[in-house]
ZAKOLTI-595008 format. One line per 3 residues: number of its first residue (from 1); their letters; for each residue x, y, z of N, C-alpha, C. Coordinates in nm, 2 decimals. Each point is the difference from the previous one (the first is absolute). Layout:
<recs>
NUM) a) X/Y/Z/X/Y/Z/X/Y/Z  ... .
</recs>
This chain:
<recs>
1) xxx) 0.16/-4.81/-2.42/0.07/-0.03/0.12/0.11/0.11/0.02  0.07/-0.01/-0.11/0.11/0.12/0.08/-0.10/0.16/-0.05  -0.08/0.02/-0.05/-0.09/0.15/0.01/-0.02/0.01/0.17 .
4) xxx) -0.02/-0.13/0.08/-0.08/-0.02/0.12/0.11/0.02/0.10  0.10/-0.09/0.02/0.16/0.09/0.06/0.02/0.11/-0.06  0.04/0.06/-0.07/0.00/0.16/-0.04/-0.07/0.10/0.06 .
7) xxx) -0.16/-0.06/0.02/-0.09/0.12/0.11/0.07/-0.06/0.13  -0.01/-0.11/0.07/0.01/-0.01/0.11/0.13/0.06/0.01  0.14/-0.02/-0.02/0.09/0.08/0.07/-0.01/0.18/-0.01 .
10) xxx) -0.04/0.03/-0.09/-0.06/0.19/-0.03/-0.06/-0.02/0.12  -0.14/-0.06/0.04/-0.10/0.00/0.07/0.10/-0.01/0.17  0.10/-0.10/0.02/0.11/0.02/0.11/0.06/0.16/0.02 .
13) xxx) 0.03/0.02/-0.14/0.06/0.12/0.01/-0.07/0.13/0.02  -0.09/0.01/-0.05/-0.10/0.13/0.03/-0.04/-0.02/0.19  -0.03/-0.13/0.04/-0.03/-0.02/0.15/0.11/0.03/0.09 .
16) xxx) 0.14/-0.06/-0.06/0.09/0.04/0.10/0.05/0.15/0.02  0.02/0.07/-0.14/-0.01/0.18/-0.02/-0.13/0.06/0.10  -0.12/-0.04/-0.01/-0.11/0.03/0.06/0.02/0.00/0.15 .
19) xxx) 0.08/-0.10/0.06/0.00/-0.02/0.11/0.14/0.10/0.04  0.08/-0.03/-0.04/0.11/0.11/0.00/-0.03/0.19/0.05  -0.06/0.05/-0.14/-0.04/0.10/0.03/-0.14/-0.02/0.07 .
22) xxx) -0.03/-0.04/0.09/-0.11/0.01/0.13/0.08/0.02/0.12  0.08/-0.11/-0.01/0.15/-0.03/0.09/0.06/0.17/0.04  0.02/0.07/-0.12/0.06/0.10/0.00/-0.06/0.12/0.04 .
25) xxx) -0.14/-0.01/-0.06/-0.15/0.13/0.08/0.02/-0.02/0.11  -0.01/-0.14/0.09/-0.05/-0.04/0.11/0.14/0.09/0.11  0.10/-0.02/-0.06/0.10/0.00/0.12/0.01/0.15/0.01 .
28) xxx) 0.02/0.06/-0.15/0.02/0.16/-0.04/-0.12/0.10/0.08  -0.12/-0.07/-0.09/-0.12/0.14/0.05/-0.09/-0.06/0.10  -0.03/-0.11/0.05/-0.08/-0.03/0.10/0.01/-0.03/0.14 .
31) xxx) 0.00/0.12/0.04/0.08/0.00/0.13/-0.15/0.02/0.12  0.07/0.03/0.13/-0.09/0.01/0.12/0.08/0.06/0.10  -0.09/0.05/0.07/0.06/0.15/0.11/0.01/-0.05/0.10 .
34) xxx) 0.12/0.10/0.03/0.11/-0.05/0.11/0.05/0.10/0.02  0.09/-0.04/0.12/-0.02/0.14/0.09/0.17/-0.03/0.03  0.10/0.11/0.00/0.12/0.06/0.05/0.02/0.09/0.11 .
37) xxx) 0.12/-0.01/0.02/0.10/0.14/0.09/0.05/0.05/-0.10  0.02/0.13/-0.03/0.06/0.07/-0.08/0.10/-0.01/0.08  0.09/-0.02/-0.08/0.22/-0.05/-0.03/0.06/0.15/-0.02 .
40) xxx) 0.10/0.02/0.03/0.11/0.11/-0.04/-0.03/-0.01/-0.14  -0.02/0.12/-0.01/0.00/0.02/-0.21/0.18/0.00/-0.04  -0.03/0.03/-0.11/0.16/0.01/-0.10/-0.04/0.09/-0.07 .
43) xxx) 0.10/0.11/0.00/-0.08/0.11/-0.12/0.06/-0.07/-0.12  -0.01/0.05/-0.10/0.07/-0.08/-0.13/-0.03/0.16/-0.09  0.13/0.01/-0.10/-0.03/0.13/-0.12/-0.08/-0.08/-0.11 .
46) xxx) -0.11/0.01/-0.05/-0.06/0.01/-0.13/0.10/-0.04/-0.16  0.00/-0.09/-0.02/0.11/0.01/-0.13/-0.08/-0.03/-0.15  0.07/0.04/-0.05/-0.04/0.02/-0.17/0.03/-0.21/-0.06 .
49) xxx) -0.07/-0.01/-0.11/0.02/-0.12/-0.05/0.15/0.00/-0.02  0.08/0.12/-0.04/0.14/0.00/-0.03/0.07/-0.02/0.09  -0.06/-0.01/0.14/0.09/0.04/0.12/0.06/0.13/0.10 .
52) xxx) -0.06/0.12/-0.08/-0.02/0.10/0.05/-0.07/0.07/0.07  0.05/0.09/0.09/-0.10/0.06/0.09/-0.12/0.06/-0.09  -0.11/-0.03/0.10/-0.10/0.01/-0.05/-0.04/0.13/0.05 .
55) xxx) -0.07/0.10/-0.10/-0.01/0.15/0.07/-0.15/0.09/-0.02  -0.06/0.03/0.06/-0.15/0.10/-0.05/0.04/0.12/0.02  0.01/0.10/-0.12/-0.01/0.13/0.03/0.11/0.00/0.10 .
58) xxx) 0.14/-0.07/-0.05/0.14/0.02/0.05/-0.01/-0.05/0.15  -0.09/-0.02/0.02/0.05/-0.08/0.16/-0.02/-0.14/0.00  0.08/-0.05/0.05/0.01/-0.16/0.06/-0.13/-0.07/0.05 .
61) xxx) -0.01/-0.17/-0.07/-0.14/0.00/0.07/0.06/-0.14/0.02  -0.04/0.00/0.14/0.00/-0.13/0.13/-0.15/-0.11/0.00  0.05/-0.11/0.08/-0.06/-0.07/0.00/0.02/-0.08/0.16 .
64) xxx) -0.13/-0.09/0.04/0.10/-0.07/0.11/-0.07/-0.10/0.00  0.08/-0.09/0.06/0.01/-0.16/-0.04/0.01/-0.06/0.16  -0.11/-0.07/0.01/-0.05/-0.07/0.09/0.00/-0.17/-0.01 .
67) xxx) 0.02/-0.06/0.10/0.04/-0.15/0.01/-0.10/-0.03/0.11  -0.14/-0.02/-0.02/-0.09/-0.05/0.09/0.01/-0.16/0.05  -0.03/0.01/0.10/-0.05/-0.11/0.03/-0.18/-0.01/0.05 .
70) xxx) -0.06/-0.10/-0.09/-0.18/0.01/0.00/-0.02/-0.12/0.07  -0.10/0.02/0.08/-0.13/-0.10/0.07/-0.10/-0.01/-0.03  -0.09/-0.10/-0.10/-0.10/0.02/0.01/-0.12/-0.06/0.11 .
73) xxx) -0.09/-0.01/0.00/-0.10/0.05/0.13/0.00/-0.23/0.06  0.06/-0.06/-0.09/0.07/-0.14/0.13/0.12/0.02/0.07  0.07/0.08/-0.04/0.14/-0.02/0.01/0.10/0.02/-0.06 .
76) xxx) -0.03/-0.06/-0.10/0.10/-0.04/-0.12/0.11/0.10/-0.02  0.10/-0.05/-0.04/0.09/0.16/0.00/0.10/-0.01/-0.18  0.03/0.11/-0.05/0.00/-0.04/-0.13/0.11/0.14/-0.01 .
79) xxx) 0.09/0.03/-0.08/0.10/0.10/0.01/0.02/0.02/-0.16  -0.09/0.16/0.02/-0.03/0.10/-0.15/0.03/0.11/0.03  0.14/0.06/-0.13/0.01/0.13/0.00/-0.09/0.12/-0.05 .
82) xxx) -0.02/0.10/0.02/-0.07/0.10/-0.04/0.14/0.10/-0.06  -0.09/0.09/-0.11/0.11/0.18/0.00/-0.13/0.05/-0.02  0.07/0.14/0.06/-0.13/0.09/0.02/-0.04/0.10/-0.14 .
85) xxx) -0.07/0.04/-0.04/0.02/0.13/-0.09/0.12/0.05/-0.05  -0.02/0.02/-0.13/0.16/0.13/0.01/-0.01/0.11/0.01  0.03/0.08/0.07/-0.01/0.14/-0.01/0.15/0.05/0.06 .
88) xxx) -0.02/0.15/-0.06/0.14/0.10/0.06/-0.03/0.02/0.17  -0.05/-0.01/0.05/-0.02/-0.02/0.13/-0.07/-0.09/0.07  -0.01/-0.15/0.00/-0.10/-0.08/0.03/-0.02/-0.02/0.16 .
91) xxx) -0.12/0.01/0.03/0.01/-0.05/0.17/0.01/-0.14/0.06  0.08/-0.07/0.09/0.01/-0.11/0.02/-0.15/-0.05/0.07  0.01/-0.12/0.05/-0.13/-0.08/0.06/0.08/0.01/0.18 .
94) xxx) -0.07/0.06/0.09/0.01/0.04/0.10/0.10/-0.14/0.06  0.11/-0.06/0.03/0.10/-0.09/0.06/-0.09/-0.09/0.17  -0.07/-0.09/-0.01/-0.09/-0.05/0.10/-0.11/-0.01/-0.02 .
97) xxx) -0.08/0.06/-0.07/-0.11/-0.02/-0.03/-0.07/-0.08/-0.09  -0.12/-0.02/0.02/-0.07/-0.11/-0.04/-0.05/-0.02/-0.14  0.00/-0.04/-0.09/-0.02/0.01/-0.14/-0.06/-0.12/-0.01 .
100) xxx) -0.14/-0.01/-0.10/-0.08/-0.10/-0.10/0.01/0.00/-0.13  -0.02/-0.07/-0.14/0.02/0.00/-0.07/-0.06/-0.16/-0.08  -0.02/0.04/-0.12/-0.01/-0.14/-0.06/0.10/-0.09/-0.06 .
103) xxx) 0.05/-0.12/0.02/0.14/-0.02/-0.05/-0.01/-0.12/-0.03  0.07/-0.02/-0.09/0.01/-0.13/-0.06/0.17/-0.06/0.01  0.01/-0.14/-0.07/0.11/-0.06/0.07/0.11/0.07/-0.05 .
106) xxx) -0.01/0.13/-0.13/0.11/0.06/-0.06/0.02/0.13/0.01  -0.16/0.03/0.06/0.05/0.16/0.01/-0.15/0.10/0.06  0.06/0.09/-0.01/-0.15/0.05/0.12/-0.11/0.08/-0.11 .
109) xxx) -0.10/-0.04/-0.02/-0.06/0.05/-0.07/-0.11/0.11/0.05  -0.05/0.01/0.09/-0.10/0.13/0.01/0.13/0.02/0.10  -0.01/0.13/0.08/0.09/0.11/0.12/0.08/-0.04/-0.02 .
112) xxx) 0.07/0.02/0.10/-0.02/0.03/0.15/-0.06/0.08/0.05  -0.11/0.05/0.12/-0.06/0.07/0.03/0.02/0.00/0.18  0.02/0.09/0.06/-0.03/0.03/0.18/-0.14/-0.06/0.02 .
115) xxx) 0.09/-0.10/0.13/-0.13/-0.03/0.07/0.02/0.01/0.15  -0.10/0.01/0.09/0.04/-0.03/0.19/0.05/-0.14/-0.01  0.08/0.01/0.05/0.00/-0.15/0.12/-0.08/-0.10/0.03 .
118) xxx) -0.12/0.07/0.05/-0.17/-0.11/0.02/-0.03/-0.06/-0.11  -0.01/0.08/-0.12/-0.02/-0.07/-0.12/0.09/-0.11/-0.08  0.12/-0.03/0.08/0.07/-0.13/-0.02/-0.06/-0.11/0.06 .
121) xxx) -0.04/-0.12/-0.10/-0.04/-0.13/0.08/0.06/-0.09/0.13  -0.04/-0.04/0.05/0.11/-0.05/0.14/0.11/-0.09/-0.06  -0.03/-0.06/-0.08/0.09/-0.10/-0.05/0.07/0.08/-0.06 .
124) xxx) 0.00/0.08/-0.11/0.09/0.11/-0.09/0.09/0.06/0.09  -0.05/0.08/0.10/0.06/0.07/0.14/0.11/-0.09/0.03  -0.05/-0.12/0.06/0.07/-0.08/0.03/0.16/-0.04/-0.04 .
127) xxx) -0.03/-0.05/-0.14/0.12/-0.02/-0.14/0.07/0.09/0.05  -0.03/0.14/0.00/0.05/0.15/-0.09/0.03/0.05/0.14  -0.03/-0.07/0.12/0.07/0.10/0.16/0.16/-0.03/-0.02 .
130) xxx) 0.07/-0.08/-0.07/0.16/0.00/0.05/0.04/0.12/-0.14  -0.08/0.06/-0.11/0.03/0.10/-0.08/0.04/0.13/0.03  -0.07/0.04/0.17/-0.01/0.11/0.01/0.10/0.09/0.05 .
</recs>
């Protein structure tokens, strides 16, 4: 009898851990594409784990930091930041324009990538007309 409670609460506890980290895949890496206005960037300097500027071959390396707002193709609207690459001279994402990407509820996992206009869904469009 108690060998038998002994599995069953382990047997609770392995299901509720199990469910947890699914919980945490699902929100983290399983995402679906959706579509933005590219936002005013923020450049940002590159810093070291110490706090220090961060430098390649003595030059300064930047980064920029975007505050999207995503639609995906019902409507739905959901607000995920992106930062771009780091480099000593990074190029921003053009200020208006239309960007896709795969994104989940924590963070953007494939692009951002340029798209036309046409290739936003009417509902997405819709959401994402007071962005622009």
């Amino acid at each position: 009898m108690r060998k038998a409670i002994i599995g069953i609460i382990v047997l609770v506890i392995v299901a509720f851990g199990g469910y947890k980290a699914y919980s945490y895949w699902n929100t983290t890496y399983n995402g679906e594409t959706a579509y933005a206005v590219v936002p005013t960037a923020v450049k940002h300097k590159s810093k070291t784990n110490s706090g220090a500027d961060y430098k390649k071959n003595g030059q300064q390396v930047y980064y920029y930091d975007y505050d999207f707002t995503w639609a995906n193709a019902k409507g739905d609207i959901k607000h995920v930041g992106w930062e771009s690459e780091e480099s000593t001279n990074p190029t921003p994402l053009p200020k208006g324009d239309y960007v896709t990407a795969k994104v989940s509820a924590k963070r953007v996992i494939e692009g951002p990538r340029n798209i036309a206009v046409t290739q936003v869904p009417d509902k997405a469009a819709a959401a994402l007309k007071d962005q622009k």
